[in-house]
mmCIF file of the protein (N, C-alpha, C, O) and its ligand, coordinates in Angstrom:
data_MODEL
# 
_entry.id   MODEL 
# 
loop_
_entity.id 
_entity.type 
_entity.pdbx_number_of_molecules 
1 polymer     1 
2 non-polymer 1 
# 
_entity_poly.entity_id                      1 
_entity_poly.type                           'polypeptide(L)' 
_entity_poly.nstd_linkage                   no 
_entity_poly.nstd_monomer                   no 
_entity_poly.pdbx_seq_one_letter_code       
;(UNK)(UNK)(UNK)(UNK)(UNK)(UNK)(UNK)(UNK)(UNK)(UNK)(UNK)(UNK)(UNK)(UNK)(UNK)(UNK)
(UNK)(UNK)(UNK)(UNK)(UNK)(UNK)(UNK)(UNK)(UNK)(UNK)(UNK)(UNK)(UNK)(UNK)(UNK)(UNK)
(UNK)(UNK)(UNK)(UNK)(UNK)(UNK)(UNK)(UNK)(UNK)(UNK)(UNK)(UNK)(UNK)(UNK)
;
_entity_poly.pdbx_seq_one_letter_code_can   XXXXXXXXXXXXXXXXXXXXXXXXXXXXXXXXXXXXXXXXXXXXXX 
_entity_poly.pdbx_strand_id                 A 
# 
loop_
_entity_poly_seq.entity_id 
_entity_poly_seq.num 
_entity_poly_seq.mon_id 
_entity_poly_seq.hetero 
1 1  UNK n 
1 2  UNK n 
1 3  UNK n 
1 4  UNK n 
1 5  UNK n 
1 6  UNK n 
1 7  UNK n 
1 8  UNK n 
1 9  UNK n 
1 10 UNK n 
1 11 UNK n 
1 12 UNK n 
1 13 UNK n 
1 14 UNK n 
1 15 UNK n 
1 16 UNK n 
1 17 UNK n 
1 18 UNK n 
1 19 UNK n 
1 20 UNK n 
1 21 UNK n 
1 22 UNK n 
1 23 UNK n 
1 24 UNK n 
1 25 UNK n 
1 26 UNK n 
1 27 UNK n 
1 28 UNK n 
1 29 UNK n 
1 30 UNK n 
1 31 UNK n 
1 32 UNK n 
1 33 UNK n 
1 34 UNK n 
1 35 UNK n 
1 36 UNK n 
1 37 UNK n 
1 38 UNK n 
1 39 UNK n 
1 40 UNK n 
1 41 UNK n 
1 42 UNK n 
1 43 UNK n 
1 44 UNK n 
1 45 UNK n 
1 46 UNK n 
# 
loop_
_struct_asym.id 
_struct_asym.entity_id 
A 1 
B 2 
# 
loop_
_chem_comp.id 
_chem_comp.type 
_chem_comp.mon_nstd_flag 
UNK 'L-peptide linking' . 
ZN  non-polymer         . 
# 
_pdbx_entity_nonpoly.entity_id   2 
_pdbx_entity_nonpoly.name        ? 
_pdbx_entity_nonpoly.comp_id     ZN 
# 
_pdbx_nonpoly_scheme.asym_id         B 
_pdbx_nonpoly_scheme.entity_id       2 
_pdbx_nonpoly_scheme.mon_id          ZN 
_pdbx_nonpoly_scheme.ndb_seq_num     1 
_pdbx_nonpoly_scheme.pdb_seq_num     101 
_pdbx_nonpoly_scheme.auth_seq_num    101 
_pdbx_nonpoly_scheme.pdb_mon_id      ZN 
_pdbx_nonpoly_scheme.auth_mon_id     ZN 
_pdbx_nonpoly_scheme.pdb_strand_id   A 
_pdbx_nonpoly_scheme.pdb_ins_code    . 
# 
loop_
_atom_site.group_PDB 
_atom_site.id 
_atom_site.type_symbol 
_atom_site.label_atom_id 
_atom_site.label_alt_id 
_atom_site.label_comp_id 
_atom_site.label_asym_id 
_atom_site.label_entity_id 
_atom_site.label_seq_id 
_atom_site.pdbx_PDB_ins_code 
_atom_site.Cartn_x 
_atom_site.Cartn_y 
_atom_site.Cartn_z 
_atom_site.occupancy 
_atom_site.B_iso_or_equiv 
_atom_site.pdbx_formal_charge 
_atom_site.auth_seq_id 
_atom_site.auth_comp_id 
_atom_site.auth_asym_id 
_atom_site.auth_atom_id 
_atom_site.pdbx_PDB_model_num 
ATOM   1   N  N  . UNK A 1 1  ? -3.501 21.585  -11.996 1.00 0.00 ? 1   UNK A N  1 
ATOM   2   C  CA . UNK A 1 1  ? -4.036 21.472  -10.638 1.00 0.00 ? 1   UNK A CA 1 
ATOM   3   C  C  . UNK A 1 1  ? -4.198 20.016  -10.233 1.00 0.00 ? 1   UNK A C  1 
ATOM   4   O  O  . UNK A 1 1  ? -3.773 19.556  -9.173  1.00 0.00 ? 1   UNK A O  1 
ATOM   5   N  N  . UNK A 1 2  ? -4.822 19.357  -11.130 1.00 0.00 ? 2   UNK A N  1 
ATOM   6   C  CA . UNK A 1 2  ? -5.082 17.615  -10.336 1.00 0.00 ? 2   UNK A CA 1 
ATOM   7   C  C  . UNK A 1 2  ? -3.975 17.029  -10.812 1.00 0.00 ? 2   UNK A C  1 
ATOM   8   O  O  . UNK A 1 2  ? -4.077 15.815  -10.634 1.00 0.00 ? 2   UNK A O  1 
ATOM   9   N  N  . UNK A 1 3  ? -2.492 17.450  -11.578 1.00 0.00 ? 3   UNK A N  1 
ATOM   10  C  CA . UNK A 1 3  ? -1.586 17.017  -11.680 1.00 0.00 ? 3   UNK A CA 1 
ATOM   11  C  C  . UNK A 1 3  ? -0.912 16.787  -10.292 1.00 0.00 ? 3   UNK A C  1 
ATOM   12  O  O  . UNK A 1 3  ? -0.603 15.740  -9.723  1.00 0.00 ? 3   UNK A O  1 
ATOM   13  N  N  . UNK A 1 4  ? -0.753 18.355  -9.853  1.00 0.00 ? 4   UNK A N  1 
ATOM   14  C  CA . UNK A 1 4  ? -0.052 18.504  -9.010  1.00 0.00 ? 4   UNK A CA 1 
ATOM   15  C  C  . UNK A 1 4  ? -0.543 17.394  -7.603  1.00 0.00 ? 4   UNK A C  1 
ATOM   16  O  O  . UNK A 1 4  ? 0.298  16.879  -6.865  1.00 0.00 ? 4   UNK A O  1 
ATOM   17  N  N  . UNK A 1 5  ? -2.038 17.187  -7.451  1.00 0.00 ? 5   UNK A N  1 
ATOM   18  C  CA . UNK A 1 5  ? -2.703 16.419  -6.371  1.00 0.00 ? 5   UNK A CA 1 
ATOM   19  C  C  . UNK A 1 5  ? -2.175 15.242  -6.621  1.00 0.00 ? 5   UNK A C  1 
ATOM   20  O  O  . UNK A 1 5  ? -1.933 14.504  -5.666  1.00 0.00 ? 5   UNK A O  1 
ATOM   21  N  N  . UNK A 1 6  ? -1.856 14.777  -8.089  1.00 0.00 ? 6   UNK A N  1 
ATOM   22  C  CA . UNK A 1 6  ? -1.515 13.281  -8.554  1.00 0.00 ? 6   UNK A CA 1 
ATOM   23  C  C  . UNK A 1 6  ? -0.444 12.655  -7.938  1.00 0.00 ? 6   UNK A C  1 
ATOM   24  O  O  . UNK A 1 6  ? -0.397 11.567  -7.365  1.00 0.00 ? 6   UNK A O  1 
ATOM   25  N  N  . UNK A 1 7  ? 0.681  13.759  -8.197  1.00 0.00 ? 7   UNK A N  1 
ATOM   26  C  CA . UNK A 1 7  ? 1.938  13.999  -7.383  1.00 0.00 ? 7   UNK A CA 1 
ATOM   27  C  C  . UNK A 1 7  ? 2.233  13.450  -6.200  1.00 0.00 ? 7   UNK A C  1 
ATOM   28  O  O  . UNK A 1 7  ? 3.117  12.622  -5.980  1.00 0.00 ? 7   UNK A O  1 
ATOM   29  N  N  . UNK A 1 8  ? 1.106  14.156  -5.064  1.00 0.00 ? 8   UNK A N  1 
ATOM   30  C  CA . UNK A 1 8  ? 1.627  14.193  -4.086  1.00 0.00 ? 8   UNK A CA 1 
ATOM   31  C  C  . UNK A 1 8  ? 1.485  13.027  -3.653  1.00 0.00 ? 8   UNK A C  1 
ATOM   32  O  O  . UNK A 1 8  ? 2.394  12.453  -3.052  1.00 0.00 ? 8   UNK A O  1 
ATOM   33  N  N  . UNK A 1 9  ? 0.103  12.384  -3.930  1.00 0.00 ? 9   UNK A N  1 
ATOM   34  C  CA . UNK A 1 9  ? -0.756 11.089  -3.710  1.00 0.00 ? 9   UNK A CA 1 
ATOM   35  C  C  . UNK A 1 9  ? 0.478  10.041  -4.312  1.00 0.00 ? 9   UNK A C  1 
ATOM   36  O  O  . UNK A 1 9  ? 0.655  9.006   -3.670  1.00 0.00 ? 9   UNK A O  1 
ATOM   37  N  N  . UNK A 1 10 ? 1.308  10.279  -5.490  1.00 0.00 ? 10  UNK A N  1 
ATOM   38  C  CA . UNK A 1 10 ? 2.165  9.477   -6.030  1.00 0.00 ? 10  UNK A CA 1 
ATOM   39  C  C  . UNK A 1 10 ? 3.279  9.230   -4.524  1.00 0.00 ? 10  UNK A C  1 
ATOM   40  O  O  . UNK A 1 10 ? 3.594  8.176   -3.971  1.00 0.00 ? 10  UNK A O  1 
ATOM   41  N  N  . UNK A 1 11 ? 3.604  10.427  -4.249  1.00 0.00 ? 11  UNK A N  1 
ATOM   42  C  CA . UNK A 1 11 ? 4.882  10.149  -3.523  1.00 0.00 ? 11  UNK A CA 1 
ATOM   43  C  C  . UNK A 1 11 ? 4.666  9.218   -2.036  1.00 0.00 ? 11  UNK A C  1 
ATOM   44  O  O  . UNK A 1 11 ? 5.528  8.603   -1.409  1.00 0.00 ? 11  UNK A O  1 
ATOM   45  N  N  . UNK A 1 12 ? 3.364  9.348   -1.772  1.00 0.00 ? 12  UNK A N  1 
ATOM   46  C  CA . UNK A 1 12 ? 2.950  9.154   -0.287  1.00 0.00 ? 12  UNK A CA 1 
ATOM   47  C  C  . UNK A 1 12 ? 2.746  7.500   -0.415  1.00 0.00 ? 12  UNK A C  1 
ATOM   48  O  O  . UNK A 1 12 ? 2.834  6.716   0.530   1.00 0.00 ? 12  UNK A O  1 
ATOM   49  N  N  . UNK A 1 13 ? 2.528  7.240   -1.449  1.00 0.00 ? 13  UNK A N  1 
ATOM   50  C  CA . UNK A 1 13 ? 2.720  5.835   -1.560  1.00 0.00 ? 13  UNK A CA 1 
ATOM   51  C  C  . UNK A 1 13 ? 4.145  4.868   -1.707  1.00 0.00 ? 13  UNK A C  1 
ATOM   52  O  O  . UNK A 1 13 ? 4.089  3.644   -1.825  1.00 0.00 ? 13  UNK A O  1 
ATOM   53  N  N  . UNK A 1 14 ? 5.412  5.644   -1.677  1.00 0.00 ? 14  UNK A N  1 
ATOM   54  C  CA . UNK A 1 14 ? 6.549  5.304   -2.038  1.00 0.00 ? 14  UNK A CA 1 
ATOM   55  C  C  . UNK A 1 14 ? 6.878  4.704   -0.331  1.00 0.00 ? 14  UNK A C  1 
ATOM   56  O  O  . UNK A 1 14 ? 7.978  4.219   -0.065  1.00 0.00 ? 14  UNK A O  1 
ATOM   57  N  N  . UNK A 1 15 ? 6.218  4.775   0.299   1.00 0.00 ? 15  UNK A N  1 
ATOM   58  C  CA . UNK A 1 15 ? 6.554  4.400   1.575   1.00 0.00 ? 15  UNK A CA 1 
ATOM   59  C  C  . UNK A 1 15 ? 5.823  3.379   2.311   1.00 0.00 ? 15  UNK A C  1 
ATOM   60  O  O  . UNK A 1 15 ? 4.718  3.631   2.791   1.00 0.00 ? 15  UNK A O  1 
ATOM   61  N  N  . UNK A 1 16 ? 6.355  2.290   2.421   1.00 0.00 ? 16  UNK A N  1 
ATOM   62  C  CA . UNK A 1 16 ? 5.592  0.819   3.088   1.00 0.00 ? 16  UNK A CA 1 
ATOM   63  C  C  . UNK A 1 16 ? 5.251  0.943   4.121   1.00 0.00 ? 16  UNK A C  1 
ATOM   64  O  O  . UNK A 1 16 ? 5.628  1.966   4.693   1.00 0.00 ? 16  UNK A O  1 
ATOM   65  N  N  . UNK A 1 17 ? 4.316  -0.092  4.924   1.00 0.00 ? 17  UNK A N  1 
ATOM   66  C  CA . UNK A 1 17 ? 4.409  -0.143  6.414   1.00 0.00 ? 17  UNK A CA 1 
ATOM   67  C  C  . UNK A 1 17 ? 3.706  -1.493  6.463   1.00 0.00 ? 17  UNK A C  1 
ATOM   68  O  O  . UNK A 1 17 ? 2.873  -1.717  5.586   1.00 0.00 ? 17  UNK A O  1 
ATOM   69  N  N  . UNK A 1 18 ? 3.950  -2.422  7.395   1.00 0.00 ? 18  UNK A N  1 
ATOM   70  C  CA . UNK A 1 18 ? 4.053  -3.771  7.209   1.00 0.00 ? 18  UNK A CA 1 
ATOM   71  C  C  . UNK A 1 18 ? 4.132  -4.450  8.485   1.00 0.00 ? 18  UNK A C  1 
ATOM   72  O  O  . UNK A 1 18 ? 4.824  -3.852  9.310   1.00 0.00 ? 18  UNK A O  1 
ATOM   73  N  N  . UNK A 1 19 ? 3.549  -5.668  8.917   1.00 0.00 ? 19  UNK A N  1 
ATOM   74  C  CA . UNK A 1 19 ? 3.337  -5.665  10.089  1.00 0.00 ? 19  UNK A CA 1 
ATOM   75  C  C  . UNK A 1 19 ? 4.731  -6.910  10.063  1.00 0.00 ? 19  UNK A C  1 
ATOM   76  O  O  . UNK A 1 19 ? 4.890  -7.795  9.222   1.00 0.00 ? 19  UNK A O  1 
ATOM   77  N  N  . UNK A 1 20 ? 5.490  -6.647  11.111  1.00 0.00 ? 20  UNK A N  1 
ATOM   78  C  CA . UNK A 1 20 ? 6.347  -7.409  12.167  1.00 0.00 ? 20  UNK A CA 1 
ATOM   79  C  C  . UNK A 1 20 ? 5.919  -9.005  11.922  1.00 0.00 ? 20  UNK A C  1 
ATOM   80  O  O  . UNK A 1 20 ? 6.440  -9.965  11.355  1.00 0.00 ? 20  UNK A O  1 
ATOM   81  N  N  . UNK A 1 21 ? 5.167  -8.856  12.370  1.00 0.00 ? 21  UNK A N  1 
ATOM   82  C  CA . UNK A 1 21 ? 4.867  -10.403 13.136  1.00 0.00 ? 21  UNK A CA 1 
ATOM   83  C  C  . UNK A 1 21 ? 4.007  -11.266 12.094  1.00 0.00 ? 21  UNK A C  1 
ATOM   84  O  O  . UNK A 1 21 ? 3.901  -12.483 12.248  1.00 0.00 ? 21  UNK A O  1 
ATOM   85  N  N  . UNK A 1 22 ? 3.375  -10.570 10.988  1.00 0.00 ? 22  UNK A N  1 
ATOM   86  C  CA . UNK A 1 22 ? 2.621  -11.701 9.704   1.00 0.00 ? 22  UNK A CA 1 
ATOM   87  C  C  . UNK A 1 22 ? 2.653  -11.155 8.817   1.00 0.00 ? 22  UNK A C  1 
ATOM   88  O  O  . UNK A 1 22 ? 2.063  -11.919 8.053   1.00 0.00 ? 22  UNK A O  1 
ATOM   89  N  N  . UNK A 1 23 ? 3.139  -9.629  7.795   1.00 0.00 ? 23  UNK A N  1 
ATOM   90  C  CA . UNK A 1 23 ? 3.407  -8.962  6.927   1.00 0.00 ? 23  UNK A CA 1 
ATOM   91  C  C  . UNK A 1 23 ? 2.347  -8.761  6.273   1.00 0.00 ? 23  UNK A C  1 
ATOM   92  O  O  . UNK A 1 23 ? 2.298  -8.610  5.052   1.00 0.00 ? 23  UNK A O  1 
ATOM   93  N  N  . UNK A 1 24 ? 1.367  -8.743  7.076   1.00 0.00 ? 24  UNK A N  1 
ATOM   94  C  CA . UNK A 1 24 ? 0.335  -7.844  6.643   1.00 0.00 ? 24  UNK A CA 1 
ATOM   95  C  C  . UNK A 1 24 ? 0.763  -6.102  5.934   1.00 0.00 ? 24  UNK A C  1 
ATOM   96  O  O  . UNK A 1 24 ? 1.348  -5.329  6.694   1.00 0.00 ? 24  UNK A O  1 
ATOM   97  N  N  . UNK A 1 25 ? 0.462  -5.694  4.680   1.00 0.00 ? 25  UNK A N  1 
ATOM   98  C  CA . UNK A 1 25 ? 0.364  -4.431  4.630   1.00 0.00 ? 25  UNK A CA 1 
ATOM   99  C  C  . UNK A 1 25 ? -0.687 -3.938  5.724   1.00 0.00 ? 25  UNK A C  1 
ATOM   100 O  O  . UNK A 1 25 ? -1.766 -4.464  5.996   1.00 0.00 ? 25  UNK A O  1 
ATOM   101 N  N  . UNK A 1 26 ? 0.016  -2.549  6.408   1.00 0.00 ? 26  UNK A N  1 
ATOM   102 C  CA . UNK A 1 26 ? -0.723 -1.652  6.973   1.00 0.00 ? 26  UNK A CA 1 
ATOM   103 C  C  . UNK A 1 26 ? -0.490 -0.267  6.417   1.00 0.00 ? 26  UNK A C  1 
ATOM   104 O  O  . UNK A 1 26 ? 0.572  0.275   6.110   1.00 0.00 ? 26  UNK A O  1 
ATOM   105 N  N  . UNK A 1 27 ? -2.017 0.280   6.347   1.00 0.00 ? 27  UNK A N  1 
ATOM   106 C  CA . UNK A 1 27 ? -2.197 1.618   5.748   1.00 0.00 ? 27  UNK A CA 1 
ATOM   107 C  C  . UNK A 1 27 ? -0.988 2.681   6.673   1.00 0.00 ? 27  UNK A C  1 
ATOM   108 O  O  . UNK A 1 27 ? -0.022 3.336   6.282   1.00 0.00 ? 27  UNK A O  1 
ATOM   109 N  N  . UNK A 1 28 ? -1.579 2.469   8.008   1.00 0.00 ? 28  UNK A N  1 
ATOM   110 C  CA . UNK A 1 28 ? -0.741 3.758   8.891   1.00 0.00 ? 28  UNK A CA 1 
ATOM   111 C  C  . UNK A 1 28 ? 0.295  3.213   9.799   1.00 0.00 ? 28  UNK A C  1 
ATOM   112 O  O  . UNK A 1 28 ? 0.236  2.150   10.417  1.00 0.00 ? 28  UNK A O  1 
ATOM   113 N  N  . UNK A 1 29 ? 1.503  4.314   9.793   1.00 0.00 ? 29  UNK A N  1 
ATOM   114 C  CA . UNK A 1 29 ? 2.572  3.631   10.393  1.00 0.00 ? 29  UNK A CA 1 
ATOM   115 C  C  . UNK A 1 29 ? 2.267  3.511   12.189  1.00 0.00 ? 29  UNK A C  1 
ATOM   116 O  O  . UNK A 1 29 ? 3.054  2.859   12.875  1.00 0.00 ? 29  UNK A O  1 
ATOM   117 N  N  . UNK A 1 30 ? 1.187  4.133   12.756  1.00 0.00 ? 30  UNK A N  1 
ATOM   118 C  CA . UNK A 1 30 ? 0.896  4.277   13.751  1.00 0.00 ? 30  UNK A CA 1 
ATOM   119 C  C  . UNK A 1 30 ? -0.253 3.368   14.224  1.00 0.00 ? 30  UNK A C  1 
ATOM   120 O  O  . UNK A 1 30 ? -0.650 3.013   15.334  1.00 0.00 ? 30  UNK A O  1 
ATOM   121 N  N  . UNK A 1 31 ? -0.763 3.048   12.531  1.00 0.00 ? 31  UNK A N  1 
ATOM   122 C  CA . UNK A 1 31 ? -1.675 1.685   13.132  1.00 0.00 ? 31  UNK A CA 1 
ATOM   123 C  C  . UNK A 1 31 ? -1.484 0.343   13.854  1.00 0.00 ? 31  UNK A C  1 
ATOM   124 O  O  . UNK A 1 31 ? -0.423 0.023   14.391  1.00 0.00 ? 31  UNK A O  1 
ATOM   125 N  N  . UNK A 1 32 ? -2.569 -0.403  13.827  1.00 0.00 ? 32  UNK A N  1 
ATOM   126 C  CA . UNK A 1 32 ? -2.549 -1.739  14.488  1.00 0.00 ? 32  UNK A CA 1 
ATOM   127 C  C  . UNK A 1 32 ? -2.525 -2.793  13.071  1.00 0.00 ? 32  UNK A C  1 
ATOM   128 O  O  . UNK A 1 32 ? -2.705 -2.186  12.015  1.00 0.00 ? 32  UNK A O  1 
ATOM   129 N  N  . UNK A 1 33 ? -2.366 -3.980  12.980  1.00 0.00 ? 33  UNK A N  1 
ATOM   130 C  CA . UNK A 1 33 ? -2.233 -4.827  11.828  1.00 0.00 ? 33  UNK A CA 1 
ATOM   131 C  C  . UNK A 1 33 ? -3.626 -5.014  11.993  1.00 0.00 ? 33  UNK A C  1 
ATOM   132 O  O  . UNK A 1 33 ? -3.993 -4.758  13.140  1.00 0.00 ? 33  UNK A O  1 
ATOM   133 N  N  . UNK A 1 34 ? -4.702 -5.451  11.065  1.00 0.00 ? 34  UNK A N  1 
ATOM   134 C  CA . UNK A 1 34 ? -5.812 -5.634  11.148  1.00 0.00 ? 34  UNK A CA 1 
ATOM   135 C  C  . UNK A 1 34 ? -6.056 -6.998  10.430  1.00 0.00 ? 34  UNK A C  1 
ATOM   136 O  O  . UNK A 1 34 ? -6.952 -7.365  9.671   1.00 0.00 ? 34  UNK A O  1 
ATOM   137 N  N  . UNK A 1 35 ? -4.939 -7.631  10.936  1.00 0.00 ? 35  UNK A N  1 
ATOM   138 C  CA . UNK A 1 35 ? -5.149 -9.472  11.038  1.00 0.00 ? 35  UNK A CA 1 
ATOM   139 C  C  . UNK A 1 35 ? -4.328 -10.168 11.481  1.00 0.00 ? 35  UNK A C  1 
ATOM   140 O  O  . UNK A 1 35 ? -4.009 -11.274 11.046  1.00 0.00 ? 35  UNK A O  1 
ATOM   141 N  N  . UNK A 1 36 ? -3.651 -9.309  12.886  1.00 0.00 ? 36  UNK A N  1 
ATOM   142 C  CA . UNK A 1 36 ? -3.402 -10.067 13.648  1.00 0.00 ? 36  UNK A CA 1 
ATOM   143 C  C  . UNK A 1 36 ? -3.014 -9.011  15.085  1.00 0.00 ? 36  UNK A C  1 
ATOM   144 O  O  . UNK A 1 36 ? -2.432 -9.314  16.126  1.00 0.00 ? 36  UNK A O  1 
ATOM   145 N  N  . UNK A 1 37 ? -3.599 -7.681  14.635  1.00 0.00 ? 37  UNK A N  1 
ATOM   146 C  CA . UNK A 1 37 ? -3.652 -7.038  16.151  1.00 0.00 ? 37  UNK A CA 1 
ATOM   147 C  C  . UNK A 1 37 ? -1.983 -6.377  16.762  1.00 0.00 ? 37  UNK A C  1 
ATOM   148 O  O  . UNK A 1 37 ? -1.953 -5.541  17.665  1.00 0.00 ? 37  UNK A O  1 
ATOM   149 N  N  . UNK A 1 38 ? -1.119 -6.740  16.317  1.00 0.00 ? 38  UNK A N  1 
ATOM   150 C  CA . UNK A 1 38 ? 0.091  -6.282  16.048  1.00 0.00 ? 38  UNK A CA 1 
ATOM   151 C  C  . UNK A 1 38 ? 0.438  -5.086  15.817  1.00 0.00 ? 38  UNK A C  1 
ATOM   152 O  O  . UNK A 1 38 ? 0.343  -4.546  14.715  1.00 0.00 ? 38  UNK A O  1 
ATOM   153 N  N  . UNK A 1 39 ? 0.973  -4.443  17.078  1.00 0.00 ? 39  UNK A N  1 
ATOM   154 C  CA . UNK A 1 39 ? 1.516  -2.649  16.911  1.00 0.00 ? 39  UNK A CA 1 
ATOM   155 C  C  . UNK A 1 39 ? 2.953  -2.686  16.235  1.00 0.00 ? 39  UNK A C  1 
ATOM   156 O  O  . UNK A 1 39 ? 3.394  -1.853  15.443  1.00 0.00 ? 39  UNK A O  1 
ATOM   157 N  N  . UNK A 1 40 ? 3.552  -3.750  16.680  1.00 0.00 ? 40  UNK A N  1 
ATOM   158 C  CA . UNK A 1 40 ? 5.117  -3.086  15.754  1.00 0.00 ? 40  UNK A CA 1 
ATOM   159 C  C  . UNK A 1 40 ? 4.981  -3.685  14.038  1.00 0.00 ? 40  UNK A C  1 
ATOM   160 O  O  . UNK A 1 40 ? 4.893  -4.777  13.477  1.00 0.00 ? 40  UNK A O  1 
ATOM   161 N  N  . UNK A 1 41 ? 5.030  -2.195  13.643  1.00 0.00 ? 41  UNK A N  1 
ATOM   162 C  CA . UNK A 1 41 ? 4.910  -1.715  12.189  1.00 0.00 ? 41  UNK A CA 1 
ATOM   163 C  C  . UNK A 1 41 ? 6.031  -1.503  11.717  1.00 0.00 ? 41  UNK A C  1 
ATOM   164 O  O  . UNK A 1 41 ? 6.800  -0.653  12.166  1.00 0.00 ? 41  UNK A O  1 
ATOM   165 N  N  . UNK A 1 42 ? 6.347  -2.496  10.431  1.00 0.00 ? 42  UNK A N  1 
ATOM   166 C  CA . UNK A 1 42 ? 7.853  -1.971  10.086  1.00 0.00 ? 42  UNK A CA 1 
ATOM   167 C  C  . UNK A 1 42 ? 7.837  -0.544  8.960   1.00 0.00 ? 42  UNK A C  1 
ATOM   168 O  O  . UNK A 1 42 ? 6.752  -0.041  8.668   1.00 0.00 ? 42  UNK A O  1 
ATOM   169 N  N  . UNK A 1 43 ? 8.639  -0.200  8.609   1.00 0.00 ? 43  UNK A N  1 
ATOM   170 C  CA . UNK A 1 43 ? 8.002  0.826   7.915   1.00 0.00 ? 43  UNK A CA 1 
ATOM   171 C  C  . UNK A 1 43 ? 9.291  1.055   6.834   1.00 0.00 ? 43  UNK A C  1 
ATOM   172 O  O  . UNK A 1 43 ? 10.316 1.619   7.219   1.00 0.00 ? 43  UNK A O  1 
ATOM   173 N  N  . UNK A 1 44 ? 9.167  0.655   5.705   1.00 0.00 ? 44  UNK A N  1 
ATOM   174 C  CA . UNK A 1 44 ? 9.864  0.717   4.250   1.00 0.00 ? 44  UNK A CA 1 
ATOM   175 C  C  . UNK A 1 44 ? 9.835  2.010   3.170   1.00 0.00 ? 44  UNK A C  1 
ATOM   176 O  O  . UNK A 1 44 ? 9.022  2.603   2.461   1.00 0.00 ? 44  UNK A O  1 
ATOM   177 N  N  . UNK A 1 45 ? 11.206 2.048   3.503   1.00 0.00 ? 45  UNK A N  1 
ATOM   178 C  CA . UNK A 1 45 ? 10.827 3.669   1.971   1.00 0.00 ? 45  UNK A CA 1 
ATOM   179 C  C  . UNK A 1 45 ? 11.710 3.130   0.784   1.00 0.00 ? 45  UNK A C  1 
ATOM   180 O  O  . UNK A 1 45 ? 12.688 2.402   0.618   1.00 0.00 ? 45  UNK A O  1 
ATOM   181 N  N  . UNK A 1 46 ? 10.862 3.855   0.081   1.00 0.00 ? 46  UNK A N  1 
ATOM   182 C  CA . UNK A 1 46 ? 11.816 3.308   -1.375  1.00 0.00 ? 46  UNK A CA 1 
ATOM   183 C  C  . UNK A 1 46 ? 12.340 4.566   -2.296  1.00 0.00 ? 46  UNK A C  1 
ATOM   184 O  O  . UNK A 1 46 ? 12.999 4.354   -3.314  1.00 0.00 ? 46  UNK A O  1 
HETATM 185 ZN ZN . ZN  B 2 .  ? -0.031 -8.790  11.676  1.00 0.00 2 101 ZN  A ZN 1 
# 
């Protein structure tokens, strides 16, 4: 059971999101950069 949770939590991290304009990591691809206010989010999968 908390394997399977491990999993999923594993995969959801395989995917970047990164701000444009100062490469800040950002948590959400729909977020704002939260150090420098910046909506375009690039967004990296691996
Ligand atoms: Zn930024």
């Amino acid at each position: 059971m908390f394997d399977q949770l491990r999993r999923s939590v594993t995969e959801r991290t395989e995917s970047l999101h990164e701000c444009r304009r100062c490469g800040t990591d950002v948590e959400e691809a729909d977020g704002r950069c939260p150090a420098c206010g910046s909506t375009e989010i690039a967004h990296y999968e691996f």
